[in-house]
C-alpha positions as CSV (number, residue, x, y, z in Angstrom):
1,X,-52.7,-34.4,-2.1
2,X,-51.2,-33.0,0.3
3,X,-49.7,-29.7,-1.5
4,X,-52.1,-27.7,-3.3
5,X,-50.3,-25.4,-5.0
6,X,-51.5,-22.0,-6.9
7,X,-49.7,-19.7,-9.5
8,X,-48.4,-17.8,-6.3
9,X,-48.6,-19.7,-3.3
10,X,-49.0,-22.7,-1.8
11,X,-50.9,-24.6,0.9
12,X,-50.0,-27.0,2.9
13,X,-53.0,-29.4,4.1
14,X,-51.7,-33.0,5.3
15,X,-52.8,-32.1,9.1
16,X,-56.2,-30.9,8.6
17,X,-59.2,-32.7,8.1
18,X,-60.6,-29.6,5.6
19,X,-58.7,-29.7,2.3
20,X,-58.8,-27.1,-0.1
21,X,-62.0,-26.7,-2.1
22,X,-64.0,-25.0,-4.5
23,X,-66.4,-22.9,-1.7
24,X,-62.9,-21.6,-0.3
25,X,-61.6,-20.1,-3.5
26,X,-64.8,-19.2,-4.8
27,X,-65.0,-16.9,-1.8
28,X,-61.8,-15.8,-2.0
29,X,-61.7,-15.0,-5.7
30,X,-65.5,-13.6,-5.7
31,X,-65.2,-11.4,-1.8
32,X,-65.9,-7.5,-2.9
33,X,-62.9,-5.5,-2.4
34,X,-63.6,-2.4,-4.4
35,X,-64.0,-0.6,-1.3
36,X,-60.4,-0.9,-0.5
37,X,-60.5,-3.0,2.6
38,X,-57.4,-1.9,5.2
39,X,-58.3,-4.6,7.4
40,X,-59.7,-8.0,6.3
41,X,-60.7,-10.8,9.0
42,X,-61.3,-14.8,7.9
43,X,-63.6,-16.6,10.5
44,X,-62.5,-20.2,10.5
45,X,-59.4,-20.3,8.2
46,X,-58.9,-23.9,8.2
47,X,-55.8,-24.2,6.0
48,X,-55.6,-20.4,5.4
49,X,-56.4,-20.7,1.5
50,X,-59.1,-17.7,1.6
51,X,-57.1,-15.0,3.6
52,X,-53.8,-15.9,1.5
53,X,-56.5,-15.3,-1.2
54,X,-56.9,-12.0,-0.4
55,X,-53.8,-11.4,0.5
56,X,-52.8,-11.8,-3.1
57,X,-56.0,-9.6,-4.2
58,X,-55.8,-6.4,-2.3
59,X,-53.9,-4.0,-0.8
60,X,-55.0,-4.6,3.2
61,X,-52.0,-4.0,5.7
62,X,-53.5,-6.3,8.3
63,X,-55.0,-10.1,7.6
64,X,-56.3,-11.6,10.1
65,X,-57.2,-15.5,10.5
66,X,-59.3,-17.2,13.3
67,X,-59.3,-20.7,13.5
68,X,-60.3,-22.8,16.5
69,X,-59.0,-26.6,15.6
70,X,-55.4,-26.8,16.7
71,X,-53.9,-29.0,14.1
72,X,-55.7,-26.3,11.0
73,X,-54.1,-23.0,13.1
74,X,-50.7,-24.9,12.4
75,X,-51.3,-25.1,9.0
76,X,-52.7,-22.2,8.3
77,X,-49.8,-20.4,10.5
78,X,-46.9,-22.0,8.1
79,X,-49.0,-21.5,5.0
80,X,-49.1,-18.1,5.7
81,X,-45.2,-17.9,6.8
82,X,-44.0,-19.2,3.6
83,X,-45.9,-16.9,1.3
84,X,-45.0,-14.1,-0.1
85,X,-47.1,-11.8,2.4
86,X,-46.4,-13.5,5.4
87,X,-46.0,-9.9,7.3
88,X,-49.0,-9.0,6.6
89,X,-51.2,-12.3,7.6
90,X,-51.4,-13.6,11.2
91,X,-53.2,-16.5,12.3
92,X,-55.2,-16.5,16.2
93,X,-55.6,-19.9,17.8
94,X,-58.9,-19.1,18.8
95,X,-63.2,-19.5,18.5
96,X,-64.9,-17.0,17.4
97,X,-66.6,-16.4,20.7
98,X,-63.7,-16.1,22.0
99,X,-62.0,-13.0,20.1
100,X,-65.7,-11.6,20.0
101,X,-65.4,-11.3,23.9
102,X,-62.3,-7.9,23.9
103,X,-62.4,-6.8,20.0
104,X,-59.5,-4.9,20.1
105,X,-59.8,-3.6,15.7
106,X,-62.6,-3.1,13.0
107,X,-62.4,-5.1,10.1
108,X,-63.0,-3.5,6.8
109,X,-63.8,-7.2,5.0
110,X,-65.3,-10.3,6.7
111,X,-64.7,-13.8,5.5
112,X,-66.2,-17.1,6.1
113,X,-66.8,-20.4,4.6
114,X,-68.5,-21.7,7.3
115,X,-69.0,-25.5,8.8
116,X,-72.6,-26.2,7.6
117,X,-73.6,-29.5,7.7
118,X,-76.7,-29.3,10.0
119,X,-77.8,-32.8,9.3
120,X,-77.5,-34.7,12.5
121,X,-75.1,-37.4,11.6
122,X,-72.0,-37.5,12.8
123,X,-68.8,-39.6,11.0
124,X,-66.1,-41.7,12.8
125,X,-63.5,-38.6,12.2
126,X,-64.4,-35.8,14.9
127,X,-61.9,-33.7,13.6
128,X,-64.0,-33.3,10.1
129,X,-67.0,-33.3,12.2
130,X,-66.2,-30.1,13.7
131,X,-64.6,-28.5,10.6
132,X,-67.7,-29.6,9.1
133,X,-70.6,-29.0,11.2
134,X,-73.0,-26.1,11.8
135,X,-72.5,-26.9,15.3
136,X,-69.4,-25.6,15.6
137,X,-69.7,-22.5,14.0
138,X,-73.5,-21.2,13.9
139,X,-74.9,-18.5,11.8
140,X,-75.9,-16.6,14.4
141,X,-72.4,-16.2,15.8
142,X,-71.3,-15.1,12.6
143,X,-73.4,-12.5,11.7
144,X,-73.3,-11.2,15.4
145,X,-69.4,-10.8,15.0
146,X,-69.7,-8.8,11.8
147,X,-71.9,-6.4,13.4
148,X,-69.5,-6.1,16.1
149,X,-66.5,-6.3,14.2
150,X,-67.1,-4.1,10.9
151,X,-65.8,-0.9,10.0
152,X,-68.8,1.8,9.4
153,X,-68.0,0.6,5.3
154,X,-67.2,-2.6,6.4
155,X,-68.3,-5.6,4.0
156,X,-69.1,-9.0,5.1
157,X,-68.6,-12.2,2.7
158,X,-69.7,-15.9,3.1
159,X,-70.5,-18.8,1.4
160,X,-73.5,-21.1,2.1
161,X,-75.5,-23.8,1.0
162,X,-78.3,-22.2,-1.3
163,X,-81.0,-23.4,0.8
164,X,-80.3,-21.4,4.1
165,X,-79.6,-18.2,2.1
166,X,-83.2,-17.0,2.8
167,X,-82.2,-17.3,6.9
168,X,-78.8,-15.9,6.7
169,X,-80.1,-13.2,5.5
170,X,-83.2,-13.2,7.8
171,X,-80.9,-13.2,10.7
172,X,-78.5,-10.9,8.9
173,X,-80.8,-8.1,8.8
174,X,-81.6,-7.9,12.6
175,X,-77.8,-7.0,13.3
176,X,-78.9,-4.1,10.3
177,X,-76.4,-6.0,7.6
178,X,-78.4,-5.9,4.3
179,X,-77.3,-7.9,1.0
180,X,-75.3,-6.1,-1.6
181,X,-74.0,-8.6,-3.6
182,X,-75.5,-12.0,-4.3
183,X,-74.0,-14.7,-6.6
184,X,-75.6,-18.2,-6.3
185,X,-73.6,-21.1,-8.0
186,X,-74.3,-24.0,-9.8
187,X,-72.1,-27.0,-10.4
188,X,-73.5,-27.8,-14.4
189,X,-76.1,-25.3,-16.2
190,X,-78.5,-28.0,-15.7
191,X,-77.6,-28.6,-12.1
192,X,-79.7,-27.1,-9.0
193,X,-78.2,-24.4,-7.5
194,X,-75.9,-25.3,-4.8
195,X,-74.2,-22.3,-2.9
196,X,-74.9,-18.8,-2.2
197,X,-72.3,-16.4,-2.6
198,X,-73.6,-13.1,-0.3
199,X,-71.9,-10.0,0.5
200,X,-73.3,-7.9,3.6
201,X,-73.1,-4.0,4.3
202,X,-74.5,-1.8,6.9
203,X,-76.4,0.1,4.2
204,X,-79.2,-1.4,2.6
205,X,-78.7,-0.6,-1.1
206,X,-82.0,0.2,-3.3
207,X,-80.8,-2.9,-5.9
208,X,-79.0,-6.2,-5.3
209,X,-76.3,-6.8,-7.8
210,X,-77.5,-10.4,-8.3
211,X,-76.2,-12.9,-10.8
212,X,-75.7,-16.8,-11.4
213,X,-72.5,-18.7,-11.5
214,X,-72.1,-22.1,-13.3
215,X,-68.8,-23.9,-12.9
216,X,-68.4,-26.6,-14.9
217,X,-70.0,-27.0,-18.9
218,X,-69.7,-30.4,-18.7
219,X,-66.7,-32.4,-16.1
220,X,-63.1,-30.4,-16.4
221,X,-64.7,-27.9,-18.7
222,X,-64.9,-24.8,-17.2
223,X,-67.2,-21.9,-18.1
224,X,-65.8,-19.0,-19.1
225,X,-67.1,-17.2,-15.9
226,X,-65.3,-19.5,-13.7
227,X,-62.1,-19.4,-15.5
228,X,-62.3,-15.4,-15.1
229,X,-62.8,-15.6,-11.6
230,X,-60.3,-17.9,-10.6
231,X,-57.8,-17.8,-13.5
232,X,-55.1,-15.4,-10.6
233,X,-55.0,-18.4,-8.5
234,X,-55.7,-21.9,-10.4
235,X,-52.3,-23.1,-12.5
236,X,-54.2,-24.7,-14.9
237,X,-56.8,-22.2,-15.6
């Protein structure tokens, strides 16, 4: 498919290698912006689906979108142009190193759905291989640009597999970002749990608003807490 279309924009995806996918609009449905983000930054856009997201969410003047792969900046660059907000999302062709090395603004909300496939096998497509491998994007990098990059309120949002939440958050806390907000998902109620859904602040907060997130009751039949949380942005929801 190479149009996804939501109830208010649409993404184009035929050059990347990443299609749109649940972890992507589960973190842009699910990232905390009670606190009024200004400024929001999405590290590795891919085709821009999470920042447009966001865009549609909140309020924030300035979007920002990093993405390293040249063919994904494209996309995300005209998927951003023909929405509705396109003045207030821009796309950098760029690694995260990279922009890390002169930050030039503080970001109010950090985003990433990061590349996580640690396993060390590697397919004939090198372009998924990079969108899809820890390799290319480690934690480490990630949670040493928030620390650098957040406002004093600043929030940070990612999605990961459920079994490296215990070292994201490890490594989190020696750049003194604590949890706030944890969701962990499951695919079926009688699934395992898959992902992690955690939200980061400089603050540590005496108690973690933690819950549990099941997406599907049986194949195509949604819960009711997935329906709620995506129900802006899916057409058939």
């Amino acid at each position: 498919m190479s149009t996804f279309s939501f109830k208010q924009f649409s993404i184009k995806q035929e050059k990347t290698a990443m299609k749109v996918g649940t972890d992507g609009v589960l973190l842009g449905a699910w990232a905390p912006i009670s606190h009024n983000p200004f400024s929001v930054l999405d590290i590795g856009a891919g085709t821009g689906v999470i920042a447009l997201m966001l865009a549609q969410r909140s309020n924030a003047e300035q979007i920002d979108a990093l993405e390293i792969d040249e063919d994904a900046y494209e996309q995300a660059v005209e998927n951003f142009e023909t929405s509705p907000w396109g003045d207030r999302l821009f796309c950098f062709h760029a690694g995260l190193d990279e922009f890390i090395e002169e930050p030039e603004d503080e970001y109010d909300l950090i985003v990433s759905n990061p590349p996580f496939y640690s396993e060390d096998y590697k397919t004939e497509n090198e372009q998924r291989d990079l969108a899809r491998f820890q390799d290319a994007m480690p934690f480490e990098e990630i949670a040493e640009a928030a620390d650098l990059l957040l406002s004093e309120n600043g929030i940070l949002a990612i999605i990961i597999p459920f079994k490296e939440e215990e070292k994201f958050t490890a490594l989190a806390k020696e750049f003194e970002l604590y949890p706030i907000k944890i969701t962990r998902v499951k695919g079926t109620p009688t699934s395992e749990i898959k992902r992690s859904l955690l939200a980061f602040s400089r603050k540590e907060v005496s108690e973690i608003a933690t819950d549990e997130l099941v997406i599907e009751i049986e194949r195509h039949v949604y819960t009711p807490e997935y329906i709620e949380l995506t129900k802006d942005f899916y057409l058939k929801m």
